[in-house]
Every structure is written in C-alpha cells, then in structure tokens.
N, C-alpha and C positions, 0 to 999 in steps of 0.2 A: 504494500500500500504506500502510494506516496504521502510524504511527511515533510519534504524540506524541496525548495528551487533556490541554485546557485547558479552564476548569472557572471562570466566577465565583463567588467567595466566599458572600455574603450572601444570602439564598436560595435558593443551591445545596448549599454543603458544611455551610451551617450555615444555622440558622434567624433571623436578626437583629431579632426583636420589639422592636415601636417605637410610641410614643403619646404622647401629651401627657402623661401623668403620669410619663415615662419620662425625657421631654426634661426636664421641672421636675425631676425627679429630679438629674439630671447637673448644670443650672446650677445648684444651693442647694448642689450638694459645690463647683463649682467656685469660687465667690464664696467660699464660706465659707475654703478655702486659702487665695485670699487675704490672709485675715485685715489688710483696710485700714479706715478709716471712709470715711463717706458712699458706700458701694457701693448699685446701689439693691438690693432685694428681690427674692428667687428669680422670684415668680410676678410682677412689675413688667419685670423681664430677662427672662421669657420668652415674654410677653405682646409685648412690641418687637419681639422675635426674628420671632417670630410675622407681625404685623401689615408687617414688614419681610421677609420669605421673600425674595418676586421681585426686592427691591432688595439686597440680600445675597445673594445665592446664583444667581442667573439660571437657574432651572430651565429648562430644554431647550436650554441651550446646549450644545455640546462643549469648550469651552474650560473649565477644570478654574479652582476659585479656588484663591486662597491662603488659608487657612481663619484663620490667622495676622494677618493681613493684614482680614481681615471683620474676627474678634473687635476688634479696636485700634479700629478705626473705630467700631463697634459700642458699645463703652465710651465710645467720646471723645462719639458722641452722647447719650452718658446722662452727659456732664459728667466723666467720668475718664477719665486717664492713666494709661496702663498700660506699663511697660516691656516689653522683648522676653522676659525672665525672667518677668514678671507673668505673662504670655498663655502663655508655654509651660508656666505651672502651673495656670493654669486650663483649659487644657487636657486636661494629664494629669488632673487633679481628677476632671472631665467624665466622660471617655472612660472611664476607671476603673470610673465606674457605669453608661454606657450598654452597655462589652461584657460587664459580668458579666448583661445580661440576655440574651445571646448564646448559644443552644445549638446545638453540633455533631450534623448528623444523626447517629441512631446507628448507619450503615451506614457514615459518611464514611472511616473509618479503612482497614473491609476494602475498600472500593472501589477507592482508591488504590495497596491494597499487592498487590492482585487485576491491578492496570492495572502495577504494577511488574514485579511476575512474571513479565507476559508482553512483558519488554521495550520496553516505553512510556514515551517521557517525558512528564512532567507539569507543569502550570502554571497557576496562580492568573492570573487577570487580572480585575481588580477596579475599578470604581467608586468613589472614596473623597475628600474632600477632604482627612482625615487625613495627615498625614505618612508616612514608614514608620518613622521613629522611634516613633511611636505604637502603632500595626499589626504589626511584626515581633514586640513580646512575646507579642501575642495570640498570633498564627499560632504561634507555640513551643511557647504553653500546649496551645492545641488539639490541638497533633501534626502539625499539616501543615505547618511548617516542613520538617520532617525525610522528609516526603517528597513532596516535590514538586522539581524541577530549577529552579523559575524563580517569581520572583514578582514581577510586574508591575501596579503600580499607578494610577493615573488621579493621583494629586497627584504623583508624579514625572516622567510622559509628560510632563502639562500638557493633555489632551488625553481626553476621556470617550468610554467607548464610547455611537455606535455609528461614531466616528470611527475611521476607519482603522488611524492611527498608533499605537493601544495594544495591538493585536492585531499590527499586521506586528514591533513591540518584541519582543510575546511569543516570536513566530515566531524572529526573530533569534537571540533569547536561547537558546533550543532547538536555533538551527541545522537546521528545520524548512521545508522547502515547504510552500503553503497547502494544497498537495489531499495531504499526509500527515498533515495533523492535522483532530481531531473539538475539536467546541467545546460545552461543554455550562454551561444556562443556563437561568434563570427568565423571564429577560424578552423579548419578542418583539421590538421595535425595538433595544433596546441589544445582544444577544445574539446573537441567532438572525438579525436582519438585518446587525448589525452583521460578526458574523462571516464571513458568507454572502457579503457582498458582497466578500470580501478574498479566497474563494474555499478557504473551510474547508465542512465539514460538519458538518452542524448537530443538536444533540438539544436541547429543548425539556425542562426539567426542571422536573414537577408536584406533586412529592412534598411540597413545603411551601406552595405556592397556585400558582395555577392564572390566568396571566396572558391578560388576552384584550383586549390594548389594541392598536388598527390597526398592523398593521407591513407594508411592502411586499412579503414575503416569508413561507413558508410553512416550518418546522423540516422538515429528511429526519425526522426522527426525534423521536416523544413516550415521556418516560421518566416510569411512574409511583409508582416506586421509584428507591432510587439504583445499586440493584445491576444494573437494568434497562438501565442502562449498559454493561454488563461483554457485555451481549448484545449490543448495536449493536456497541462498540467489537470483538466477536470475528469479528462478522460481516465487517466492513469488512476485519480482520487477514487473514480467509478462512483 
C-alpha cells in the first residue's frame, strides 16, 4: 500500500533554468562581494570554470563534491586565496542569482497539499553540490519546506542519485518500506532507475522537459502534468 511520495527538486517541483549567461550571471555577483583586488574577471572565472567542468566536478560520478572545497582550489589556481568566510560569501553571492532564476511549477503547491490530504508523506531528495545551509532558504521561500516531512540532499548523503544511499536516507527519514513509497522525477538514470533499483515505484515527470537519455530501466509510470501525479499516486493508495 502506498504510504509516502518523494519527488526531486529541480525539474520536478520546480523548473531550475540554466545557461551560460546565467552561470556569468552568478560568478560577476559573487567576485564582486568579494570586494578584494587582483580577483580575475567574471567572464575570465567563468571561462576556467568552464574549460575545467570534468576536473572540478567529475560529472557521472556518484560521489557528491565539496562544492567548498572546488571553489578554494578553483581560486588558488587563478593565483588567490580565499578564506573559508571568503568562499562561503561567494557562494551565497552566486546562489542568490542563480535561484532567483528558479521557478516553482504552478501546480507544485496543490500537489503536495493534495498528496497531504490523503495521508502521505512526502520528501525532497535532490541532487545538489550546494550545502543545505544554502538550499533550506530556498525550499522556505518556495513553500515546500513547510510541506514536505523530509528533505534529503546529495551534499549531505555524500552520495548522488542514482546511488542507493540517498534514496534508502530518504526512506529512513520517513520511516518508509521501498515498495510503500512512489518516487517521482525528470530524469531517467538518476531517478527512475535510481529509485527502481532500491525497489520504489517509479513516475517519470514530463511537465518541464522530456528526458530520453539511456537508462536501464523503464518509469511504471509517465506524468504529463504534475497533478497527473495525484492519479498514479490514488491509484497505487487503491
């Protein structure tokens, strides 16, 4: 019997629009806080960043960075030192601009309070290098703080989806069996495989793009709306 829906963040409950002009956006605020000399230049900083991805960030691994920990390094090879206050303000600087470009579906609020009603718990499990220092304001502003039971993040695990450990977390946190809870998500290997394999059930959520990258597995369920949701998840409740 279903008992609990967990839900990634960033292309599920909200829409997390991202670009190059978005990322120069964020580093020119966060250099600029700062406020040191011989810092180099937004587009000089983002350009490294850039040209540096795979050796900073190890895309497709599941081990989660220190995002903290890049930035330092990150600076010391453009010749500055940064204290641990420095980096934690260029951070917040950053972050600042890249989640005001962040919008929440406009279904996200009733969905959640729709999945509340009928006695479900609820939980974020997210992807993020981000601290949750950073993350919790968001989630507050948004609304979904306030209603969800559990918020599980990939920089606290240590550990990215579609690796186990962040979903069986979630589980815990919930006090949840795998086969009582629905998992709902954008992406097909991080998500819908990820979840699958730990032995949830799975909806595939289309409402803000439409992911068609190889995954081992196939979503029980395609949602093309978010409210789309409320029907699987009633179904499952029976």
């Amino acid at each position: 019997m279903l008992r609990a829906v967990l839900f990634d963040w960033g292309g599920t409950l909200m829409d997390d629009e991202w670009d190059e002009a978005i990322a120069l956006e964020g580093h020119a605020a966060g250099l600029q806080a700062l406020q040191r000399a011989r810092l180099p230049d937004a587009e000089a900083f983002a350009r490294f960043v850039a040209e540096h991805e795979s050796e900073l960030f190890s895309p497709g691994s599941e081990d989660e960075i220190d995002i903290a920990a890049v930035m330092t390094r990150t600076f010391q090879r453009q010749g500055v030192d940064l204290t641990d206050d420095d980096v934690r303000l260029f951070l917040q600087a950053t972050h600042d601009v890249w989640s005001s470009h962040w919008a929440l579906g406009a279904s996200t609020h009733a969905l959640l309070e729709a999945l509340r009603g009928r006695g479900l718990k609820l939980a974020v499990v997210s992807n993020t290098a981000n601290p949750e220092w950073l993350l919790r304001p968001v989630l507050e502003r948004q609304g979904i703080l306030e209603r969800v039971d559990a918020i599980v993040l990939s920089s606290e695990v240590g550990k990215r989806k579609p690796h186990p450990a962040i979903f069986q977390r979630a589980l815990s946190e919930l006090g949840i069996a795998p086969d009582q809870a629905l998992f709902v998500g954008d992406r097909l290997r991080e998500d819908v495989f990820g979840a699958s394999r730990v032995g949830m059930k799975t909806v595939q959520a289309l409402w803000f793009r439409a992911d068609e990258g190889a995954a081992p597995v196939e979503p029980d369920y395609q949602a093309f709306t978010q409210m789309d949701v409320l029907n699987v998840a009633d179904r499952l409740a029976g």
